[in-house]
C-alpha positions in Angstrom: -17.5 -13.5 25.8 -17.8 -10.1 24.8 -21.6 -8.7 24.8 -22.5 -7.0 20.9 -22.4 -3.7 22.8 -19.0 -4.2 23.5 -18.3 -5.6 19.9 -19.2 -2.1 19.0 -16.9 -0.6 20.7 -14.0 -2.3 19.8 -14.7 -2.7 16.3 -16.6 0.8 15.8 -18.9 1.0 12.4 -18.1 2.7 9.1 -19.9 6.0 10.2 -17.8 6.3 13.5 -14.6 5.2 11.2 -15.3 7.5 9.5 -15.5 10.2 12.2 -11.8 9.1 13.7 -10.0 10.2 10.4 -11.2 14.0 10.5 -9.1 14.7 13.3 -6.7 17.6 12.2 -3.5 16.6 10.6 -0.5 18.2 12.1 1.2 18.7 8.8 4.2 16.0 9.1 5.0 15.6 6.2 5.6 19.7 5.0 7.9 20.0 2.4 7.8 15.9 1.2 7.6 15.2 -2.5 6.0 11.1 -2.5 5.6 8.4 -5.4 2.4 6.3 -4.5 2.3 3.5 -6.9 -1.3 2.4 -7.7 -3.0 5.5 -6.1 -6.4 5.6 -8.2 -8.5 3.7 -5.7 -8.8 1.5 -2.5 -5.4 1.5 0.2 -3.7 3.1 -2.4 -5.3 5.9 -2.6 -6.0 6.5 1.0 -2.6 6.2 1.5 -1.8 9.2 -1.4 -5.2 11.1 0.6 -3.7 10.8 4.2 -0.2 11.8 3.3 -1.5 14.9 1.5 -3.4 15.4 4.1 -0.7 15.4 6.4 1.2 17.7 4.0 3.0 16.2 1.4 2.5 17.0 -2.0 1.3 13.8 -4.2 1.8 12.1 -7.6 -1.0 10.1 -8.7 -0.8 7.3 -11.0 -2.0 4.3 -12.8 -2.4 2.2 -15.9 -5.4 4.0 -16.8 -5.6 7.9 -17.8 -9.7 8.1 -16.7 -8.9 6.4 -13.4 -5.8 9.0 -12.7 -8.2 12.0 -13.7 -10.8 10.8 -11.4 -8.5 10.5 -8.4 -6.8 13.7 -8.9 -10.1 15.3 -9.4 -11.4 13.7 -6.0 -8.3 15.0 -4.0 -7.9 18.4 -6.1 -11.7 19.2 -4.8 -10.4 18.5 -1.5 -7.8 20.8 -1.3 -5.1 18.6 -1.5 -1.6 19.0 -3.2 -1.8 16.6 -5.8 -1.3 15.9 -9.4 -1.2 12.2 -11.3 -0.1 10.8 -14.1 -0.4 7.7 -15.6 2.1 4.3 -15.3 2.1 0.5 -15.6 4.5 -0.2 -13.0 5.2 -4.0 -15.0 6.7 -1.4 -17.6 10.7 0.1 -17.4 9.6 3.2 -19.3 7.0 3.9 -17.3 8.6 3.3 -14.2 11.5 6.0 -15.8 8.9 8.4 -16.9 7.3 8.2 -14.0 10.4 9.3 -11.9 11.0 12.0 -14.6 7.4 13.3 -14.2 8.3 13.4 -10.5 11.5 16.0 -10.6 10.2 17.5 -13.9 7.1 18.9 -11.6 8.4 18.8 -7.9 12.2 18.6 -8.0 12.7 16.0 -5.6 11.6 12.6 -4.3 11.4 12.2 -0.5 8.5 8.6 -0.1 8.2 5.9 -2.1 5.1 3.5 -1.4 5.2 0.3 -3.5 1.5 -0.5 -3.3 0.4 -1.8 -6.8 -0.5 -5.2 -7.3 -2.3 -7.8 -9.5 -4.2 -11.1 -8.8 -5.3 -12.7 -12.2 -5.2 -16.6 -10.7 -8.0 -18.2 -8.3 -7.8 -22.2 -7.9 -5.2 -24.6 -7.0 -1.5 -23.9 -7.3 -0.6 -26.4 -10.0 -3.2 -24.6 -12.6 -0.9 -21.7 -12.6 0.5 -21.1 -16.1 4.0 -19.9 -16.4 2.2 -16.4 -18.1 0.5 -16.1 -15.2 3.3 -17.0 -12.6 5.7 -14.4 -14.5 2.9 -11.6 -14.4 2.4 -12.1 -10.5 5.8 -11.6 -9.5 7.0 -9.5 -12.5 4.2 -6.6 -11.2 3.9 -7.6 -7.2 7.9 -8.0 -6.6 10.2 -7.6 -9.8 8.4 -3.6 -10.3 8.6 -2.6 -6.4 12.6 -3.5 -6.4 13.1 -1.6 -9.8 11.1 1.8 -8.8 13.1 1.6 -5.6 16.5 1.3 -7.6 15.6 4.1 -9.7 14.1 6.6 -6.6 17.2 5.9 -4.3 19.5 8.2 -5.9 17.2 10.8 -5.3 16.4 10.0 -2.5 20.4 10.2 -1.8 20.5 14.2 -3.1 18.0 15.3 -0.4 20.1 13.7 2.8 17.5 10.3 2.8 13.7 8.9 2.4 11.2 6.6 3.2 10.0 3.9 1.1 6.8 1.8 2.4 6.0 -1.7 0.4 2.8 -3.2 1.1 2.5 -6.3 1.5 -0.6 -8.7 2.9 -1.7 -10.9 5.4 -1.2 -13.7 3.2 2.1 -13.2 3.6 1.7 -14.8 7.3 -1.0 -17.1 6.1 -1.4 -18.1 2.5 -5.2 -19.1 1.2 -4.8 -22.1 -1.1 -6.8 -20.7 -3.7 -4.3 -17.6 -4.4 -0.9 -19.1 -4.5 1.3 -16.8 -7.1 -0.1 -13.7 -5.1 0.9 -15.4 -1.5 4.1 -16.0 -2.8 4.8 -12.8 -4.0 3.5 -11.2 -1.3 6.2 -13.2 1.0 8.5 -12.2 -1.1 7.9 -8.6 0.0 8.7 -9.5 3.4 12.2 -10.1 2.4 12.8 -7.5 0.1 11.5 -5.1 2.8 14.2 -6.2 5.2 17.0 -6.7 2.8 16.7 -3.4 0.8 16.3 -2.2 5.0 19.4 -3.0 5.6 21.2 -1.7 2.1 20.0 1.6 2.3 20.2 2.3 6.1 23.6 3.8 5.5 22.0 6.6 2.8 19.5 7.5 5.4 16.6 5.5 3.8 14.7 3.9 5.6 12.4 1.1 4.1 9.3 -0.5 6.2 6.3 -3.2 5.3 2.5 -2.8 5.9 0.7 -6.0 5.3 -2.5 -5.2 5.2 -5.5 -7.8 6.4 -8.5 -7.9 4.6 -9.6 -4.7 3.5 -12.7 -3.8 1.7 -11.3 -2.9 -2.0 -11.4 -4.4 -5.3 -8.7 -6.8 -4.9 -10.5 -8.1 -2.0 -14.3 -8.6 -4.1 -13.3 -12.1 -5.5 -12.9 -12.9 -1.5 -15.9 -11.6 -0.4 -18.7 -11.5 -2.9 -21.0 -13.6 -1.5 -22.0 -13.6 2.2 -21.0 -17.6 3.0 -17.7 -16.6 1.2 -17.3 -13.5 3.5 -18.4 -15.7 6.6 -15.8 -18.4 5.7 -12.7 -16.0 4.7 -13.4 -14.1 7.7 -13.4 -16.9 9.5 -10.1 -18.6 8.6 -8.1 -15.3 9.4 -10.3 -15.1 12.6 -11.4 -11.4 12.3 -14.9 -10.0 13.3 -15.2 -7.4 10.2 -13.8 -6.4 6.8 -11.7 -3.3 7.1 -11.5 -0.2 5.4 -8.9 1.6 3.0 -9.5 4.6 5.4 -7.8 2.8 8.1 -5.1 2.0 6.0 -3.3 5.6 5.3 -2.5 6.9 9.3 0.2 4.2 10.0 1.8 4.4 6.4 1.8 8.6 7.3 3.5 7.6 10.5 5.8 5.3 8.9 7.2 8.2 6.7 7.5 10.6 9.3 9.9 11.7 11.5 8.1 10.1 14.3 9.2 7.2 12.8 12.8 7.4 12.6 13.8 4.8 14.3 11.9 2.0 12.8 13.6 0.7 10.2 13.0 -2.9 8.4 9.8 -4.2 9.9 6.9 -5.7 8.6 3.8 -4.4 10.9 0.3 -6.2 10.1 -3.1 -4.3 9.3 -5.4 -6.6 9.7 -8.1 -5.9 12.5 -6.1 -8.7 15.1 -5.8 -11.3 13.0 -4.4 -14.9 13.6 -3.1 -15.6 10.7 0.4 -15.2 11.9 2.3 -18.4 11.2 
């Protein structure tokens, strides 16, 4: 067994976490124009934050106009590239406004991440109303495949892309009480591979995070309470909650050309879990 010292070690604490993302970026993403649906808070935006930070310039967005100022104000006062705008992903014109805001401002799309993602059901499968079945997949799976169709072509005029959809854990290992969200979430899996393999021939490449649990929002109704935390941690078999911060470097590396020959996977962010099937 390992001693708590070593514990430390392995799984450091938020303060050296912290100190292991201010190492320099090495600007790898110059020049890249990226699309980082729901980017207002939590892996979203540390995703939108490390990319910036490792050059790219950023669009920001959101269902809500006060959460988009907020974020842009937070990476602005950074010194980040970034501006925002806001968009309900569930919606076709904002999906196509979005896009427009994109080339309107920037000229070009180069990274899509398909991160956005809603949860409204907790209980047993069978209580799921058809409203709320139709709202899980319409926002987790339908929106992510329809913002890809409309970025490809620009990703076509600029010689190819990367597009990142994140996914979850749950994906590997469902949790009874949040059935509509599992599925969709395994439906990712798919569509990661699939669209993978259609747009390898425009130079697109297309990759999965599924991310473990992660201290965010989403994640409260999960964690709340310390028996709950104890018990969810637990049955995925991990020794901590991660953070959003630890979220951002592999989706960087995934959309840069360090990565160009990883194409179509699904890699897990979840601390060692296993919840693999």
């Amino acid at each position: 067994m390992f001693s708590k010292k070593m514990m430390l070690l392995l799984w450091p604490s938020n303060y050296h976490i912290s100190r292991m993302f201010s190492i320099e970026s090495k600007k790898v993403l110059d020049q890249q124009v990226a699309l980082v649906i729901g980017s207002t808070y939590g892996i979203g935006l540390s995703i939108a934050r490390r990319l910036a930070q490792d050059g790219a310039t950023v669009l920001l967005n959101s269902r809500k106009q006060e959460n988009v100022d907020r974020a842009v104000r937070e990476l602005t006062e950074e010194g980040l590239n970034v501006s925002g705008t806001i968009c309900h992903v569930g919606k076709a014109e904002d999906r196509e406004k979005l896009v427009e805001t994109a080339l309107q401002r920037y000229g070009k799309i180069n990274i899509l991440v398909c991160n956005a993602a809603v949860n409204p059901s907790v209980g047993p499968l069978l209580e799921t109303t058809e409203e709320i079945w139709n709202k899980v997949l319409g926002v987790n799976v339908t929106s992510h495949f329809l913002m890809t169709k409309l970025v490809v072509p620009h990703m076509q005029k600029v010689g190819g892309g990367s597009i990142i959809i994140c996914t979850s854990l749950v994906a590997f290992r469902p949790h009874p009480n949040f059935g509509p969200y599992c599925v969709s979430k395994t439906a990712l899996l798919s569509l990661t591979q699939v669209l993978a393999m259609a747009l390898q021939p425009m130079n697109i490449r297309v990759n999965g995070l599924a991310f473990g649990l992660i201290n965010t929002n989403l994640s409260d109704v999960l964690t709340n309470a310390p028996e709950k935390k104890k018990e969810i941690m637990t049955y995925y078999g991990v020794p901590r909650i991660g953070e959003p911060e630890e979220c951002g470097g592999i989706a960087s590396f995934l959309c840069s050309p360090d990565a160009s020959y990883i194409n179509g996977e699904n890699i897990t962010v979840s601390g060692g879990s296993h919840g693999r099937l």
